[in-house]
C-alpha positions as CSV (number, residue, x, y, z in Angstrom):
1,X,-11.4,-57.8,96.9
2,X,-9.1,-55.7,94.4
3,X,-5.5,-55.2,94.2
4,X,-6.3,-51.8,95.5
5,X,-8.8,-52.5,97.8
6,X,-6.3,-54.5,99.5
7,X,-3.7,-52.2,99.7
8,X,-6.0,-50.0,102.0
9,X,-7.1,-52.7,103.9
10,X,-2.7,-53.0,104.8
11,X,-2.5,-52.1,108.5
12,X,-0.9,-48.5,108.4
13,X,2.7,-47.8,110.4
14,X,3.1,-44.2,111.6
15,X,7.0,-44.1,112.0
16,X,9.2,-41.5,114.1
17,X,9.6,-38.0,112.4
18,X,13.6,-36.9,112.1
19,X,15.0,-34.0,111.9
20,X,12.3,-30.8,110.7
21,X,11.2,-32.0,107.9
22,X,7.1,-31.5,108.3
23,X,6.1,-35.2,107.3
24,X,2.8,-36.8,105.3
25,X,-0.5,-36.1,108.5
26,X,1.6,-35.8,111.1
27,X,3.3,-32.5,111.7
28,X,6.9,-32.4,113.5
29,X,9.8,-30.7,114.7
30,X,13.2,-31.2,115.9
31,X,16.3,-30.3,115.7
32,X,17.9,-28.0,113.5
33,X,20.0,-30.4,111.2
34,X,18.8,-30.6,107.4
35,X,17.5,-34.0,107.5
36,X,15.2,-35.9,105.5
37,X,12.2,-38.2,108.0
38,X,11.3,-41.4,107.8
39,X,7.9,-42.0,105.7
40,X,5.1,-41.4,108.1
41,X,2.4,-43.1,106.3
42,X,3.9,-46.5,105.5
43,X,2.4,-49.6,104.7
44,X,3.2,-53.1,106.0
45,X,3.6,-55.1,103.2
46,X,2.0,-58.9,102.7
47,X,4.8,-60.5,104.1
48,X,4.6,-58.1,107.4
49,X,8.1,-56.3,106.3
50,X,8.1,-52.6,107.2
51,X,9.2,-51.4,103.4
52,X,9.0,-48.0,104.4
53,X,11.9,-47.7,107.0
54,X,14.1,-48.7,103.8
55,X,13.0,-46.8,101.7
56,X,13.2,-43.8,103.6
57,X,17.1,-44.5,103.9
58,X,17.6,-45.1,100.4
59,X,15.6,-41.7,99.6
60,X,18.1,-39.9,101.8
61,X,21.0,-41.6,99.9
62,X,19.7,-39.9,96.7
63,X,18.2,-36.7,97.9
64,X,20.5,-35.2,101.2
65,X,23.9,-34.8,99.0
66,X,22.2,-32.7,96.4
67,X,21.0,-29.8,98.6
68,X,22.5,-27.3,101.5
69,X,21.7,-24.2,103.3
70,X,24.5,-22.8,102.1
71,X,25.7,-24.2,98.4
72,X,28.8,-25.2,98.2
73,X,28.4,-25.2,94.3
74,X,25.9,-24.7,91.5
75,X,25.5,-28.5,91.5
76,X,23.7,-28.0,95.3
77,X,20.5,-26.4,95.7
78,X,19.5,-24.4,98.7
79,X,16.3,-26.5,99.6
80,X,14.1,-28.9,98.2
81,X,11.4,-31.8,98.7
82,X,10.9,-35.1,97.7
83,X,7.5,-37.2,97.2
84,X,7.1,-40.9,96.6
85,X,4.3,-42.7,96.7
86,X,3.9,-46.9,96.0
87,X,1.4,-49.2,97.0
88,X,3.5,-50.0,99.9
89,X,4.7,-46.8,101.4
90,X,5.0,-43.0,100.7
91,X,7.3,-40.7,101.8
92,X,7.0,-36.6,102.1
93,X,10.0,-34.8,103.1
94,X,13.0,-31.9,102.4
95,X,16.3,-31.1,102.5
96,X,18.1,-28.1,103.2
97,X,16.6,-24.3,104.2
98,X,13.6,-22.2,103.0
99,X,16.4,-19.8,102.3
100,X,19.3,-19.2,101.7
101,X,21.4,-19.3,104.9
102,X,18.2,-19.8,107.1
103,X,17.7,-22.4,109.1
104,X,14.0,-24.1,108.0
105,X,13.9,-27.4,106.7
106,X,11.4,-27.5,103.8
107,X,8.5,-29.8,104.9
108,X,5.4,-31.2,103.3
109,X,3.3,-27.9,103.7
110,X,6.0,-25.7,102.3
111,X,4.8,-23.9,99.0
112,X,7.0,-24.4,95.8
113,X,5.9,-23.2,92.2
114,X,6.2,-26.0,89.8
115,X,6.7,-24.0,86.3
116,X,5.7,-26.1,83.6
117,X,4.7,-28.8,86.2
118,X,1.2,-26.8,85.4
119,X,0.8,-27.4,82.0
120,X,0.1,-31.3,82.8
121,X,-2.9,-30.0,85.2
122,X,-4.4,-28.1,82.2
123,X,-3.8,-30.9,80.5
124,X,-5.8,-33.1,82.7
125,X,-8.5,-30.2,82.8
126,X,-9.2,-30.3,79.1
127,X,-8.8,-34.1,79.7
128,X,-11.7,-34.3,81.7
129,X,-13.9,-32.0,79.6
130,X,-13.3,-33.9,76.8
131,X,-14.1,-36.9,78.7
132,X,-17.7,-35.2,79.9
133,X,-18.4,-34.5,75.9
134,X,-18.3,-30.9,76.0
135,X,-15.6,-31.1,72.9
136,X,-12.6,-33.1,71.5
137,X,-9.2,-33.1,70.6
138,X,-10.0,-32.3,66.9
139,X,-12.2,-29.2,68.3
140,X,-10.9,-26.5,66.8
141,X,-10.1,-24.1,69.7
142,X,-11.6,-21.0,67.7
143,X,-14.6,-22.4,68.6
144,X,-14.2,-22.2,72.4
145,X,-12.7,-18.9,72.7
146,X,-14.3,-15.8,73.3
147,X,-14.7,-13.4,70.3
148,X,-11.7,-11.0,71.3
149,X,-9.2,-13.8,71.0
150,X,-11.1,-15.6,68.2
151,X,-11.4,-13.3,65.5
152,X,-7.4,-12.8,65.9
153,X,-6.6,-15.4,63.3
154,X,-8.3,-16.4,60.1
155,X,-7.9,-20.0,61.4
156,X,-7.7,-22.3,64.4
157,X,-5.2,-25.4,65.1
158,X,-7.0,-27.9,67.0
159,X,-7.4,-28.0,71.0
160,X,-5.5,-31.3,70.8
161,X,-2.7,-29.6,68.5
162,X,-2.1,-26.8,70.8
163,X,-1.8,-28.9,74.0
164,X,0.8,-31.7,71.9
165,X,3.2,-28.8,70.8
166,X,2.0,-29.1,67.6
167,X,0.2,-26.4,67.0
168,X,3.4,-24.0,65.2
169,X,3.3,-21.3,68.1
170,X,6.8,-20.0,69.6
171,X,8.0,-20.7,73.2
172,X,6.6,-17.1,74.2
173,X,4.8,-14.5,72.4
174,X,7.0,-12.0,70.0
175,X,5.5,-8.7,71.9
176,X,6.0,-10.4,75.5
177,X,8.4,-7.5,76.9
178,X,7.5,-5.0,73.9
179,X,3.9,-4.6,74.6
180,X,3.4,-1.5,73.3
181,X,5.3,-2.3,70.0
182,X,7.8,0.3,69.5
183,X,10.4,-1.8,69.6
184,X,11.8,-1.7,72.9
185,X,11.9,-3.3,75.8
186,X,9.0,-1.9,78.1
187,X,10.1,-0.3,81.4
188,X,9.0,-1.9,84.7
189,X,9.9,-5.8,82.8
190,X,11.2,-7.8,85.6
191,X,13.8,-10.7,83.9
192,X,12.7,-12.6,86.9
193,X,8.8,-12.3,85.7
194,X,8.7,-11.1,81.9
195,X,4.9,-12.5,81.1
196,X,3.5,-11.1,84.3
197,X,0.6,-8.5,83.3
198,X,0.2,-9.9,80.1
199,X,-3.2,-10.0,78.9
200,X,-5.5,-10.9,76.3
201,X,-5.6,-7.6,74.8
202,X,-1.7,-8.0,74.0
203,X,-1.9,-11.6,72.9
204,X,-4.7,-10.6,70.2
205,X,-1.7,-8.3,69.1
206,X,0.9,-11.1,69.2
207,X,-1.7,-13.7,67.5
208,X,-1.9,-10.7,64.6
209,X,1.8,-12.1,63.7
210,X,1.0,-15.5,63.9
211,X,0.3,-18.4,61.4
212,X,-1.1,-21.6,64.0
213,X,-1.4,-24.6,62.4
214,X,-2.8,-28.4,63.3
215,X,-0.5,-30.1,62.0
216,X,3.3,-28.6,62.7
217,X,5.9,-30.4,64.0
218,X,6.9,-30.6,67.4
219,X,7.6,-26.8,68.9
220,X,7.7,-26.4,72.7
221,X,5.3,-23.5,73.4
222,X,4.3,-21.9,76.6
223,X,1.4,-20.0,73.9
224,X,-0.3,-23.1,72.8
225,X,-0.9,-24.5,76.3
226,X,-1.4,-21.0,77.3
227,X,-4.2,-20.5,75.2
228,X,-6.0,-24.0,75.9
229,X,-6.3,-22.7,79.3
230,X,-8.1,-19.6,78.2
231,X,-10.1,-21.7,76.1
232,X,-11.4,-23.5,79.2
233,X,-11.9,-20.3,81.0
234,X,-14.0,-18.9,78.6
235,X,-15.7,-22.2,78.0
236,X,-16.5,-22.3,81.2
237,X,-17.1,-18.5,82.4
238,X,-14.5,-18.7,84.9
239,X,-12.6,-15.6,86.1
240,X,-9.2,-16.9,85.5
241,X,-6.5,-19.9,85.8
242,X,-7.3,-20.9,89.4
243,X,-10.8,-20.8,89.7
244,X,-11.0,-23.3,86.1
245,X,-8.2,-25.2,87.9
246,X,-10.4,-25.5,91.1
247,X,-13.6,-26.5,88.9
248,X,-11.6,-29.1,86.9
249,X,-8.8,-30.6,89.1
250,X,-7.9,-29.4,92.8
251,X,-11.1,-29.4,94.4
252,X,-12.0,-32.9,93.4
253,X,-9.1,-34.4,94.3
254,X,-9.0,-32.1,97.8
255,X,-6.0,-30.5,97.0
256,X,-5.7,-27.1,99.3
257,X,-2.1,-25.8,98.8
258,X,-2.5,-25.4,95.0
259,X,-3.2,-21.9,93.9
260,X,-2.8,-21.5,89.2
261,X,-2.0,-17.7,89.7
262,X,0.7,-16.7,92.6
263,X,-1.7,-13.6,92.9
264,X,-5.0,-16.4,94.2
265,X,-2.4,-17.3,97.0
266,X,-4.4,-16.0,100.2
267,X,-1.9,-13.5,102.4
268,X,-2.6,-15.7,105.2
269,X,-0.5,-18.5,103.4
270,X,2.8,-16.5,101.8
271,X,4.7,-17.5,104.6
272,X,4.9,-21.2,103.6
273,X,6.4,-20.5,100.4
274,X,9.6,-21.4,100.1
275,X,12.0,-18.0,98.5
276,X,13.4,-18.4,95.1
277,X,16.9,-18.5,94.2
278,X,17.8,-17.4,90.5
279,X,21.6,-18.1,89.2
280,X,23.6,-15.4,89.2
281,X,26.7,-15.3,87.5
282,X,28.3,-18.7,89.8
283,X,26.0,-17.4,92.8
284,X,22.4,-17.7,93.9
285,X,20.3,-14.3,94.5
286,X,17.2,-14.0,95.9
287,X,14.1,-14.5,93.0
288,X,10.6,-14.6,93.0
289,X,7.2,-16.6,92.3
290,X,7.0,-16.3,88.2
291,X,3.6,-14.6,86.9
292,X,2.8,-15.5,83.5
293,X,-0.2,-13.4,83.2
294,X,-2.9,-14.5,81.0
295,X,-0.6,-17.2,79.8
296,X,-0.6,-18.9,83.9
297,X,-2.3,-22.4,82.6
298,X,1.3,-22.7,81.1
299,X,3.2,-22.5,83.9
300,X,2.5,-20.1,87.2
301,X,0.7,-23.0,90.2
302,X,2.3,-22.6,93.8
303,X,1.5,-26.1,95.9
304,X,3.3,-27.7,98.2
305,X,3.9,-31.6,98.7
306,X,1.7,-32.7,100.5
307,X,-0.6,-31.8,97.4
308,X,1.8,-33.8,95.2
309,X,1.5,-36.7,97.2
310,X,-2.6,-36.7,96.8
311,X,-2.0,-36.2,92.6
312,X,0.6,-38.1,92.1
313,X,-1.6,-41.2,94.0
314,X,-4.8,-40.4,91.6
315,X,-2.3,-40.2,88.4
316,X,-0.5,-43.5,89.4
317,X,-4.0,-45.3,90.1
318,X,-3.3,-45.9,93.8
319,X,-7.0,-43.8,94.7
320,X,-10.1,-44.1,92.3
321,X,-11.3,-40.7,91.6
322,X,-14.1,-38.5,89.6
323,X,-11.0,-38.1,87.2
324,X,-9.3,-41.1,86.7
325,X,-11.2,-41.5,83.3
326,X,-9.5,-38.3,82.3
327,X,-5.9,-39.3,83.8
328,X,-6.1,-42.7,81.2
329,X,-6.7,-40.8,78.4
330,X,-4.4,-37.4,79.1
331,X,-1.7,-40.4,79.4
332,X,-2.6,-41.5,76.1
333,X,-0.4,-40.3,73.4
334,X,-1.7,-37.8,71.0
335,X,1.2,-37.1,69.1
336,X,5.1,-37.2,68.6
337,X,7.1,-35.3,71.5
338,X,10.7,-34.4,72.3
339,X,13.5,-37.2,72.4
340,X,11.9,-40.0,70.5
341,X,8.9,-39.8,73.4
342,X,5.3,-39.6,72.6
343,X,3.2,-36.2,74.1
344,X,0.0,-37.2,75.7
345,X,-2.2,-34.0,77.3
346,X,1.4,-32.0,77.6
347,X,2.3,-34.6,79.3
348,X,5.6,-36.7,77.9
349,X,5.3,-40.6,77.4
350,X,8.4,-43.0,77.3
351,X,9.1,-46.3,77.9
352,X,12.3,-47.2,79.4
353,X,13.5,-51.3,80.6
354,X,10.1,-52.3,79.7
355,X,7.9,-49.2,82.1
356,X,6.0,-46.8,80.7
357,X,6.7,-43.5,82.1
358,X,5.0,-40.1,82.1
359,X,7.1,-37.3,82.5
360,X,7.0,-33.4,83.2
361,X,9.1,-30.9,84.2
362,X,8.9,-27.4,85.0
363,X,11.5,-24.3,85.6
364,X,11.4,-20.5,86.3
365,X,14.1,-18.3,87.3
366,X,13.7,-19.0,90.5
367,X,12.4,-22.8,91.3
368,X,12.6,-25.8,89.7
369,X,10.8,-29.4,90.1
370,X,10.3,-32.6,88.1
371,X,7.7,-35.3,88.6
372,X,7.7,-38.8,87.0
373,X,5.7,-42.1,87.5
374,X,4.2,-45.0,86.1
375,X,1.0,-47.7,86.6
376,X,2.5,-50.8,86.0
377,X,4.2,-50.5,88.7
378,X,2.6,-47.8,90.3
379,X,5.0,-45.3,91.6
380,X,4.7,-41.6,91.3
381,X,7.8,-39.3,92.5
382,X,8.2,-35.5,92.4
383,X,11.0,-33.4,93.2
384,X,10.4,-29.6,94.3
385,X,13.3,-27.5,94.9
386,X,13.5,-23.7,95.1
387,X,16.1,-22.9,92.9
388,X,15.4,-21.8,89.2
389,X,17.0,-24.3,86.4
390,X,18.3,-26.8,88.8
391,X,18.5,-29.0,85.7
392,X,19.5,-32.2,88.8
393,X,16.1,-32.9,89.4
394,X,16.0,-34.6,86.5
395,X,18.2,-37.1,87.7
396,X,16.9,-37.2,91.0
397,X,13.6,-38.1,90.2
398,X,14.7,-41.3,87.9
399,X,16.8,-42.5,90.7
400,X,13.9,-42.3,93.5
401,X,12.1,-43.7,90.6
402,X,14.5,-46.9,90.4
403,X,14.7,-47.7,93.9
404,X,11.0,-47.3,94.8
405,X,10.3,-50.4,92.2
């Protein structure tokens, strides 16, 4: 028998839910005092120790001081949720309200938006094409992208160049809030949403002032990632983010909260998500789900933990999947990243007291969330919150990190 096959074979513990945090298959309710819950899904170990009672604790050490209903500072954030998974316990649940002021625990169902969190889901998309031979890193994207966006530059980086940061492409596009190019801002721009409605027809415009390259330096840009997602979708004839991230990712690994455009998000399912809180002045106001328009591979997806919880356990190699030959190699480092790191598929690649890491974090105005793991051991953490550049999460998710080895 394997090491993993093992670890299911462990005799599962379903422990007592606390508080209203909605908890990992089991749904729950209680009182009304932000608390976290004990891991509901948590394995006995060989030794017949319950590790996930612990850890629960320990999690709620980290996570409870760092979020409140009611702020009492910018270091606070209104709500958030926390995912760990190991090979001997997981944990799913939230801290503070829905809201600010309200009242609702997040839970495991409750709908965040991950910003940047998406670009290491298009990276695993392209990851897996490559894997089924359709084209490589060294493909030069010109050669996947329909002609409108194709014929916009004389020459294409690579698909691997684009998705590294190495491609020479800005953060966002030079026309992004002066679409119609007369040099002012356009009317109906929301700060809280600049990219959304921007299309291909306006990043042919923006490309026109372009010079991409394959082999740039490291330059963070929302553009290069942006456009290996289009690259996929026309690739693949898809209609748009979600339905290429369905094909390539979510439906394989059954994962039904994740939506790549906020507009996919079924009306039935809107009430789930969690509102945004954008920093205003030394307050939080009310924000919104970010659109980033034709640019959403780079960082629009919604989902909630319980999805988390299923992708973190393919990426940490705790469930064998159709993609886990395309997880191993978007881990594998392409090229140099930010911080002395190495940058696998847009995903970042460290090695701290002797663990490799992976790395990826994602902000909006209005919700911000960070998710880190590792193999060896195999522990996979993600922290959601709904408040935009809540730079803590950071720090968060290294310390549930630490104690879950």
């Amino acid at each position: 028998m394997t090491t993993t096959q093992a670890r299911h074979e462990r005799r599962r513990v379903t422990t007592r839910c606390l508080g209203l945090a909605t908890l990992l298959l089991v749904g729950c309710a209680g009182s009304a005092t932000p608390r976290a819950a004990e891991p509901v899904d948590a394995f006995v170990d060989d030794a017949g120790h319950d590790g996930g009672a612990s850890l629960g604790a320990r999690i709620e050490e980290v996570m409870a001081p760092a979020f409140a209903a009611a702020p009492a500072s910018l270091e606070q954030c209104v709500g958030g949720v926390a995912v760990v998974v190991t090979p001997e316990s997981e944990f799913v649940g939230g801290w503070g309200a829905t809201t600010l002021g309200g009242d609702v625990v997040p839970g495991e169902t409750t709908l965040f938006q991950i910003g940047s969190i998406t670009k290491a889901f298009t990276g695993l998309a392209m990851a897996r094409r490559v894997e089924e031979g359709d084209f490589t890193a060294a493909t030069l994207a010109g050669e996947l992208l329909a002609a409108d966006l194709r014929d916009a530059v004389p020459m294409w980086p690579t698909m691997g160049a684009l998705m590294s940061h190495h491609a020479g492409l800005p953060a966002f596009p030079p026309n992004l809030v002066d679409r119609d190019g007369d040099g002012m801002r356009d009317s109906g721009i929301d700060p809280r949403s600049p990219a959304a409605g921007y299309d291909r027809a306006a990043l042919r415009a923006g490309l026109a002032s372009w010079s991409p390259a394959s082999d740039a330096p490291y330059l963070y840009s929302n553009v290069g990632v942006g456009l290996v997602g289009i690259a996929l979708q026309d690739r693949l004839g898809t209609a748009g983010y979600h339905e290429t991230l369905q094909r390539l990712v979510t439906a394989d690994l059954g994962m039904r909260d994740t939506w790549g455009e906020v507009a996919a998000i079924p009306e039935s399912e809107r009430a789930r998500l969690a509102t945004g809180h954008v920093v205003d002045g030394m307050t939080r106001a009310v924000g919104i789900p970010g659109q980033m328009g034709v640019l959403a591979s780079a960082g629009e997806i919604v989902t909630s933990g319980r999805d988390m919880r299923v992708w973190l356990r393919a990426l940490v190699g705790l469930d064998d999947t159709v993609l886990s030959a395309a997880i191993g190699r978007a881990i594998t480092p392409l090229a140099d990243g930010p911080e002395g790191r190495s940058m696998g598929y847009a995903i970042e690649i460290e090695d701290v007291g002797g663990i490799r890491r992976y790395r990826k974090g994602g902000n909006t105005s209005s919700y911000g969330a960070f998710v880190l793991w590792s193999t060896e051991p195999a522990i996979g953490v993600a922290v959601l919150t709904n408040c935009g550049g809540f730079r803590r999460v950071v720090s968060l998710a290294e310390a549930l990190h630490d104690l879950a080895r």
